[in-house]
Residue frames relative to the residue before (quaternion, step in Angstrom):
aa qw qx qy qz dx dy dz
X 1.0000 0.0000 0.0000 0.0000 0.00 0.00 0.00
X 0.3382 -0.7167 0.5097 0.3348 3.37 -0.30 1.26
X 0.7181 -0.5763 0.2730 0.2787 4.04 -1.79 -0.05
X 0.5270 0.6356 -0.3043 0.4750 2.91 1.52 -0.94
X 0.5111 0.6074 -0.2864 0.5365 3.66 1.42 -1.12
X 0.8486 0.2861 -0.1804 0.4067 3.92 0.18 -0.54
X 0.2913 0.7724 -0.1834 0.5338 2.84 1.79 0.13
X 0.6829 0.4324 -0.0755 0.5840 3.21 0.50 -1.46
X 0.6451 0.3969 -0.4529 0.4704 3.76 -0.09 -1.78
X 0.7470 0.5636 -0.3089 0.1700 3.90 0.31 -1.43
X 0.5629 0.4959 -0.3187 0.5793 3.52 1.73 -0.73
X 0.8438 0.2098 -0.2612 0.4192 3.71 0.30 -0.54
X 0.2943 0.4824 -0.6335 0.5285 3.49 1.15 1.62
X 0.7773 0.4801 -0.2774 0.2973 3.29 0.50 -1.34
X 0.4971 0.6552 -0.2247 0.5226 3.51 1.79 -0.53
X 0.7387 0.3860 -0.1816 0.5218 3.46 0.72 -0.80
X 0.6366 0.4456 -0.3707 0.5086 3.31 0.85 -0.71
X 0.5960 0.4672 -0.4398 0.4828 4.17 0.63 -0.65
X 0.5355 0.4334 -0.4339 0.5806 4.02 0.50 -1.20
X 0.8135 0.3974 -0.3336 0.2627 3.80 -0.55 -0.47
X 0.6203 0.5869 -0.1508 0.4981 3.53 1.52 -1.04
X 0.4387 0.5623 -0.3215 0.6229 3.30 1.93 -1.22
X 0.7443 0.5132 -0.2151 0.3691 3.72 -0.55 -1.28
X 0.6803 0.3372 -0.3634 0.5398 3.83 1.13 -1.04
X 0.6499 0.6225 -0.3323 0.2824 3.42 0.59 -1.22
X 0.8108 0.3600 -0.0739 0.4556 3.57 0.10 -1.64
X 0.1961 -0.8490 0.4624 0.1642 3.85 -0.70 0.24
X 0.6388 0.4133 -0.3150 0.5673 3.28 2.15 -0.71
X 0.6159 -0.6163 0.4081 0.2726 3.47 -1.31 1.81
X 0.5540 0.5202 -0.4488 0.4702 4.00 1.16 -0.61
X 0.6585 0.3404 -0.4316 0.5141 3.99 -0.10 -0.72
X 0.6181 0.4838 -0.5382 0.3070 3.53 0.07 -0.98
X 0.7632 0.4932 -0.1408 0.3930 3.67 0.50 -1.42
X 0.6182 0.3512 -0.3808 0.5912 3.42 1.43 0.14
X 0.6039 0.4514 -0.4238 0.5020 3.93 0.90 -0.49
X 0.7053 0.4201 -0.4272 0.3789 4.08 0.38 -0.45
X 0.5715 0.5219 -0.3123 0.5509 3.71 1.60 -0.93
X 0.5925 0.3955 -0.4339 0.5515 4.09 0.85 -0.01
X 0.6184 0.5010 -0.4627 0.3905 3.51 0.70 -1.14
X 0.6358 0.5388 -0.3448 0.4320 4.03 0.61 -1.47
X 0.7872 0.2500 -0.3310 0.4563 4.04 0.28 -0.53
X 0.5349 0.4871 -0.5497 0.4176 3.71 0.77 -0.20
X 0.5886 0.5594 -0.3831 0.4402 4.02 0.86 -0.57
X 0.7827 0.3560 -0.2427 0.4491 3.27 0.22 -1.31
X 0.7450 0.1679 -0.5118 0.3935 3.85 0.60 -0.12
X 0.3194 0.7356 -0.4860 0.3475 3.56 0.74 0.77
X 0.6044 0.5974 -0.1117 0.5151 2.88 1.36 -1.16
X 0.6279 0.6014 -0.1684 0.4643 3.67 1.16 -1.27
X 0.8619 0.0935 -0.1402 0.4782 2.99 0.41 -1.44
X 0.4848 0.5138 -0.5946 0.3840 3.43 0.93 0.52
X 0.5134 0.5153 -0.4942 0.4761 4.04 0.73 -0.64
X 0.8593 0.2323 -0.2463 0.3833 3.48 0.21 -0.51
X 0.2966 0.6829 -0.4704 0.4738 3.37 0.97 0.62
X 0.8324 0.4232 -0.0270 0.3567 3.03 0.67 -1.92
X 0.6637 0.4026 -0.2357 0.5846 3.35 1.39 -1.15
X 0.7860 0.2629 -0.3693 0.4204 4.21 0.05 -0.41
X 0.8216 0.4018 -0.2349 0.3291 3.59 0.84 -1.13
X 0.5618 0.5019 -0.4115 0.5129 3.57 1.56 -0.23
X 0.6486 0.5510 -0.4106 0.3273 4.02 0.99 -0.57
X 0.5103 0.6074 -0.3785 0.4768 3.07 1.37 -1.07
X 0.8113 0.3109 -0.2726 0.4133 3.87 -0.22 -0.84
X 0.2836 0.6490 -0.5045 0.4938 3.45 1.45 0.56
X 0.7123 0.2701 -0.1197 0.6367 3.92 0.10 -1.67
């Protein structure tokens, strides 16, 4: 299984596990719905600046 591949499985354990910890922790439905709507943009610029981590700063040390 190549890394980038195991990679992934590991962000969307860690993703599920927060949505789930969110849900045990808190009891009023308003925090829940602001902690999953933080949980969704901490992922997605995770996502961002890891694509671009990978695509400008790993090519460069390529040449």
């Amino acid at each position: 299984m190549a890394p980038h591949i195991d990679a992934r499985m590991l962000g969307g354990i860690g993703f599920t596990m927060s949505i789930f910890i969110t849900i045990l922790a808190f009891k009023d439905p308003e925090i829940i719905v602001f902690s999953k709507i933080a949980i969704l943009i901490a992922s997605l610029l995770s996502e961002i600046f890891g694509f671009i981590y990978l695509k400008y700063i790993l090519e460069k040390k390529k040449v």
